[in-house]
C-alpha positions as CSV (number, residue, x, y, z in Angstrom):
1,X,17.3,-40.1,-144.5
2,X,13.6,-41.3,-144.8
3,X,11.7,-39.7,-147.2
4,X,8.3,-38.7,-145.5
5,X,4.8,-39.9,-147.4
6,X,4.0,-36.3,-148.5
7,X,7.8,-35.8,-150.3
8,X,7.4,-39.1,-152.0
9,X,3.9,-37.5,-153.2
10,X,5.4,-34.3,-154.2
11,X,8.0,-35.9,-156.3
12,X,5.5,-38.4,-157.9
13,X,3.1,-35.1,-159.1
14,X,6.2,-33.5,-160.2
15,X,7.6,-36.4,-162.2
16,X,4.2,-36.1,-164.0
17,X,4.3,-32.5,-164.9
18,X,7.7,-33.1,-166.4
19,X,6.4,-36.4,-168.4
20,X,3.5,-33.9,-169.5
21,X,5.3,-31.3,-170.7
22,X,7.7,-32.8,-172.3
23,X,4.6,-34.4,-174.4
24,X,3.2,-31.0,-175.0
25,X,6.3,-29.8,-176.1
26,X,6.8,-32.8,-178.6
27,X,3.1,-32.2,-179.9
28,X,3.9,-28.6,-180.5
29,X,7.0,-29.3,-182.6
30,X,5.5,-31.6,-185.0
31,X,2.8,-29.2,-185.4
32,X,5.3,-26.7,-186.4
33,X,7.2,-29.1,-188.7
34,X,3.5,-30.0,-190.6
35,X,3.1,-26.7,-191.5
36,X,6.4,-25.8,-192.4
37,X,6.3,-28.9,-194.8
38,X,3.3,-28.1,-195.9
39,X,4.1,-24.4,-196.8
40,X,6.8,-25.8,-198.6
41,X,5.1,-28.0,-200.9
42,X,2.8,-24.8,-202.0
43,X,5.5,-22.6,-202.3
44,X,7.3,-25.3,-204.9
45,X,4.3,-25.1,-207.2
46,X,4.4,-21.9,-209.0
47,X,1.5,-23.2,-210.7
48,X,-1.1,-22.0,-207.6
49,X,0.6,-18.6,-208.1
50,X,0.0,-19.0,-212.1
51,X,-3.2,-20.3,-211.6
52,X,-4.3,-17.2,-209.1
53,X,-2.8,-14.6,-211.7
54,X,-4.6,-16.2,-214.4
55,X,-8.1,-16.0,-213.1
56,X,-7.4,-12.4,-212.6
57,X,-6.1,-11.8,-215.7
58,X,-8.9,-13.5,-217.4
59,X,-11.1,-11.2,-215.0
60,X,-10.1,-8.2,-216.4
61,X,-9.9,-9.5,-220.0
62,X,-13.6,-10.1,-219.6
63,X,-14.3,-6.4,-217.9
64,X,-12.8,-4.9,-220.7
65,X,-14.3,-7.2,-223.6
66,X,-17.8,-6.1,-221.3
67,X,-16.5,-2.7,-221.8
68,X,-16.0,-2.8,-225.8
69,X,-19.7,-4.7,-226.0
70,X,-21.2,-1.5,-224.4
71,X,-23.3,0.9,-226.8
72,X,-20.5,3.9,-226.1
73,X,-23.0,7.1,-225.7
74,X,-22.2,10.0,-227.8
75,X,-22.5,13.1,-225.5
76,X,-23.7,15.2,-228.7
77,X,-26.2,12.6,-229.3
78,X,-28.7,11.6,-226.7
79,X,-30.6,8.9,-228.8
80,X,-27.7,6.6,-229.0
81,X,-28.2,5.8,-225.6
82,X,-31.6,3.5,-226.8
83,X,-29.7,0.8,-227.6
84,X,-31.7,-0.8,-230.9
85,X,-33.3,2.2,-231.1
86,X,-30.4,4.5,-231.3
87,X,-31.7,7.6,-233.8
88,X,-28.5,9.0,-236.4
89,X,-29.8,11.4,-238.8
90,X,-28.6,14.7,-239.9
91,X,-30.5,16.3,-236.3
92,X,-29.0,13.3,-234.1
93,X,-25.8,13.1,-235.1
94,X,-22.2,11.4,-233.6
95,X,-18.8,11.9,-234.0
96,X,-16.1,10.3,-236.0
97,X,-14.5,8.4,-232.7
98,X,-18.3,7.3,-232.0
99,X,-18.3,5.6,-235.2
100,X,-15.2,3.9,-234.8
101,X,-15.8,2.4,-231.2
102,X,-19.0,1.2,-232.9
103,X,-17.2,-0.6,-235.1
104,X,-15.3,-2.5,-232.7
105,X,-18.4,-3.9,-231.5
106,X,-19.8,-5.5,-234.6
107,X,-19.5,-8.7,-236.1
108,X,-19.1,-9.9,-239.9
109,X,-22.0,-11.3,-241.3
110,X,-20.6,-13.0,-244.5
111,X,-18.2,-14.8,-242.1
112,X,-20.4,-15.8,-239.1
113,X,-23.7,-16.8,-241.7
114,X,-22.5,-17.0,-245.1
115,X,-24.3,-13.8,-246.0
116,X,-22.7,-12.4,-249.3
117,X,-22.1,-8.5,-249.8
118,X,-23.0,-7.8,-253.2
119,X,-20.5,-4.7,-253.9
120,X,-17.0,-6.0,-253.3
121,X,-16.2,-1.7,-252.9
122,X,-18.1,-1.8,-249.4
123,X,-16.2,-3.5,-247.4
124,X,-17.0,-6.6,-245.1
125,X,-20.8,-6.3,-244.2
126,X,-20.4,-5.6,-240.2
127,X,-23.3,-5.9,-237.6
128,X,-24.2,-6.4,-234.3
129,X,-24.3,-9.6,-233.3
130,X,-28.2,-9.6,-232.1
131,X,-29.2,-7.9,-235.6
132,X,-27.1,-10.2,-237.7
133,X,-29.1,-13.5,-236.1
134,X,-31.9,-12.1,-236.8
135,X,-30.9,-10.9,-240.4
136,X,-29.9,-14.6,-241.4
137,X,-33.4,-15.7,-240.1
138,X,-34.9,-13.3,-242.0
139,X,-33.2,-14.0,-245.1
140,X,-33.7,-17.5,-244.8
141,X,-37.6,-17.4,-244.5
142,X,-37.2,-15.6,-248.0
143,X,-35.2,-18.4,-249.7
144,X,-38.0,-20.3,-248.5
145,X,-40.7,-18.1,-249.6
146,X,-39.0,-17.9,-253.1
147,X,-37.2,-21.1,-253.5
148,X,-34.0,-20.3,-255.6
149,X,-33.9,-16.9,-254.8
150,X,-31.3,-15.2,-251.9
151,X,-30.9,-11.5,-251.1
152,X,-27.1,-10.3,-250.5
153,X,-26.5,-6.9,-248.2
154,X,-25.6,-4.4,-250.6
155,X,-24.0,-1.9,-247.6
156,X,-24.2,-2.6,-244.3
157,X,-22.1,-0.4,-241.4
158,X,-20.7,2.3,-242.5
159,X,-18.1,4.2,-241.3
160,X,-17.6,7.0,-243.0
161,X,-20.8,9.5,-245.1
162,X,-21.2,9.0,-248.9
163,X,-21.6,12.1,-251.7
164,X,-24.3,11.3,-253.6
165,X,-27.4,14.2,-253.0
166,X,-30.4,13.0,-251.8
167,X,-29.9,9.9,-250.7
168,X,-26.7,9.6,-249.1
169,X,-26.1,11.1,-245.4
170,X,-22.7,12.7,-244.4
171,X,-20.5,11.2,-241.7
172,X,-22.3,11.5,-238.4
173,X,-26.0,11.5,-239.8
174,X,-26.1,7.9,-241.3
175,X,-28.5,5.3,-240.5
176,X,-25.7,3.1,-241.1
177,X,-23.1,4.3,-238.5
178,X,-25.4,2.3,-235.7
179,X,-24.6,-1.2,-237.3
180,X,-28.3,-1.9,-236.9
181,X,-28.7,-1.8,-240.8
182,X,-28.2,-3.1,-244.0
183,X,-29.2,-2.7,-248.0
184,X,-30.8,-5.7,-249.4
185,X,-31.4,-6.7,-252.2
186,X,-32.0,-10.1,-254.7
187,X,-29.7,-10.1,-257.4
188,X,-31.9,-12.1,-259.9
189,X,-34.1,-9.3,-259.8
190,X,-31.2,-6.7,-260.5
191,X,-28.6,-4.7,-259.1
192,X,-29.5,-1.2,-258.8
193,X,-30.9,0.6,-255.8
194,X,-33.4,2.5,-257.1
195,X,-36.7,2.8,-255.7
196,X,-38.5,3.3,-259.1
197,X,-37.8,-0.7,-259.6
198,X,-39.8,-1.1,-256.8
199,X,-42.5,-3.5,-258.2
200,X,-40.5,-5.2,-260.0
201,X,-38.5,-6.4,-256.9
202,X,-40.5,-9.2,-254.8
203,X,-37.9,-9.0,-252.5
204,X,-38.2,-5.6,-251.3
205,X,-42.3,-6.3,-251.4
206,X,-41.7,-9.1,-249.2
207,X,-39.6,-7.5,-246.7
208,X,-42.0,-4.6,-246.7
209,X,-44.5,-7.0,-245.6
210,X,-42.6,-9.5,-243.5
211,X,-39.7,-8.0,-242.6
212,X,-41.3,-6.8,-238.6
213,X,-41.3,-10.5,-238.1
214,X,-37.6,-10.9,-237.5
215,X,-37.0,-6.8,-235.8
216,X,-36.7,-5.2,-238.9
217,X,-38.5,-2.3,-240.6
218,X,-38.4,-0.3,-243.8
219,X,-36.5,3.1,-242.3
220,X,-37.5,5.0,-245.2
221,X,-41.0,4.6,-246.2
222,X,-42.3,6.8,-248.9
223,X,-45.3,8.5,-246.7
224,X,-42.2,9.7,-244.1
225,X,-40.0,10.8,-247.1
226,X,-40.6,14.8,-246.2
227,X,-41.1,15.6,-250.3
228,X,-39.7,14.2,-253.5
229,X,-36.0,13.1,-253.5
230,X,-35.5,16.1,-255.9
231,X,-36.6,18.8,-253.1
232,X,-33.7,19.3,-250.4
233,X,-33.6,17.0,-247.4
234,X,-36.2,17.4,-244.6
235,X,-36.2,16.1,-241.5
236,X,-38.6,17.8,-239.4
237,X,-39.9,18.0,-236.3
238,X,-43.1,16.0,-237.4
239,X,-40.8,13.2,-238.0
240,X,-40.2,12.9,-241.6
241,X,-37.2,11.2,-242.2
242,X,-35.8,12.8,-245.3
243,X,-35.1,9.7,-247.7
244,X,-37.1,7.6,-249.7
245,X,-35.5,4.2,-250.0
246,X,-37.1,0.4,-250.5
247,X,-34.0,-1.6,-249.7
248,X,-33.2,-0.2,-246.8
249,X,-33.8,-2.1,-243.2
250,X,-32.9,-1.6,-240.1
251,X,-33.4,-3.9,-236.9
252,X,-34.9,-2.2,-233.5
253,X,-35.9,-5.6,-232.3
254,X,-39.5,-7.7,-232.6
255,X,-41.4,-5.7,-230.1
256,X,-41.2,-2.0,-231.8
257,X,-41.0,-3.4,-235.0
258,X,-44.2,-4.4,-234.9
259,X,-45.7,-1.6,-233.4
260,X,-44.1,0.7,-236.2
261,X,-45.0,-1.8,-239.0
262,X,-48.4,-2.0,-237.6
263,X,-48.9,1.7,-237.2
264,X,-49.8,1.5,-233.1
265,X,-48.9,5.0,-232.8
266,X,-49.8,6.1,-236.4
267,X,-53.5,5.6,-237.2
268,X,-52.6,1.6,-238.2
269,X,-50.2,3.2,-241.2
270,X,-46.3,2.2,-241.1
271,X,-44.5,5.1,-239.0
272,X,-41.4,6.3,-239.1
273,X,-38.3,5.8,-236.4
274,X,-38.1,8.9,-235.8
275,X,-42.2,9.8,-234.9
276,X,-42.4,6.2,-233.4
277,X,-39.2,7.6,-230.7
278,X,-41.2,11.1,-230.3
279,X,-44.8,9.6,-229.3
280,X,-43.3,6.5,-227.2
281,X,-42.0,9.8,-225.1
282,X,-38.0,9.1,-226.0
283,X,-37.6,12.3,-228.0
284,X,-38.9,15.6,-227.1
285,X,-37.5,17.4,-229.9
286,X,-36.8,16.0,-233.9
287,X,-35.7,18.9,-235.2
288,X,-33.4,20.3,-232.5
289,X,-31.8,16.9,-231.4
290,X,-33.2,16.6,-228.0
291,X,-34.4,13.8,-225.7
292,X,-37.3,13.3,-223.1
């Protein structure tokens, strides 16, 4: 039988639609075998996974190092939230696990500069990291000032309070739990830290002078010393400090350094931390232990 014009036509659009898909369906399974190949090869190299884990690993071993880097605030002590100008003294004082967090955070300065500690009994001379540049600078511009001279750090952090009267602070009031400070001193001009050798040391006249340069001030300046060293300690509310020392500096960065050296707040005489923190507006009360 005769196929009629319009069956041939049927059976030519037909043939196509099988010809297309057939191709559609041969387009569609190489797709799928790519991929699959292609998932393949990633799931053979465990070092994508590695590499993944790593850079989360290395993620949180930066959080935490960000973690130990951060000034941990003492809740019994609202000043040691100021960073630089953190205020320890027997009204602002921290506890024991304070001071051992702190010392996580601080750097050796004999290792990292070279900077001998002249009493083997302290201990490694530990600082923060932003004090201790500035501390080698410092020193450095007095070798240069007094050519074969250098100043060692007779103390620097300390963890624990020393026994001594007068001028030594108990655990949790000491200048040098905040690892902003150090003792200095030139050996050539002696040993001892006493303040009655006080013209006879260029080195503690020079830092006196220059010291604001580099961040650091004279803590304990005679005029702030609340009475002689043979009275009881005072620290009052008018912000005396209580000691009397020449060879004692502590860093609180260029800016209020300067400012304290310079007296801004203190009729052009050198102030004390603890009246510089009152009339900046940080501390409301010296005597009690508060903060603005």
């Amino acid at each position: 039988m005769q196929k009629t014009p319009e069956q041939k036509r049927l059976k030519i659009i037909i043939g196509v639609l099988i010809l297309i898909l057939i191709f559609a369906v041969s387009v569609l399974g190489l797709i799928i075998v790519s991929d699959k190949k292609a998932h393949d090869e990633v799931s053979n190299r465990p070092e994508v996974e590695t590499a993944l884990f790593d850079e989360e690993a290395n993620s949180k071993e930066v959080r935490e190092e960000e973690k130990k880097s951060a000034v941990v605030i003492d809740n019994s002590n609202c000043a040691t939230g100021f960073g630089n100008l953190m205020l320890i003294n027997p009204n602002f004082k921290v506890t024991t696990s304070w001071i051992a967090n702190r010392k996580k955070q601080l750097i050796s300065v004999s290792k990292t500069y070279g900077i001998q500690e002249g009493n083997k009994n302290n201990g490694d001379n530990l600082m923060d990291a932003e004090a201790a540049k500035h501390l080698n600078d410092m020193l450095k511009a007095y070798e240069e000032y007094n050519p074969g001279h250098a100043m060692v750090t007779r103390s620097c952090f300390r963890k624990v309070g020393t026994k001594c009267g007068r001028l030594c602070a108990a655990t949790g009031t000491s200048d040098h739990h905040t690892g902003l400070t150090c003792d200095l001193i030139d050996p050539k001009y002696g040993t001892e830290l006493n303040a009655d050798y006080y013209n006879s040391h260029k080195e503690w006249q020079w830092l006196r002078e220059n010291s604001y340069k580099y961040g650091f001030i004279d803590r304990f300046p005679a005029a702030w010393a609340g009475g002689p060293m043979s009275e009881p300690i005072n620290v009052d509310e008018n912000g005396s400090t209580g000691l009397y020392e020449t060879w004692h500096f502590r860093y609180v960065g260029i800016e209020a350094a300067t400012e304290i050296a310079t007296g801004k707040y203190n009729d052009g005489k050198y102030d004390s931390l603890e009246h510089y923190l009152k009339q900046i507006g940080k501390v409301k009360d010296l005597k009690n232990g508060k903060c603005e």
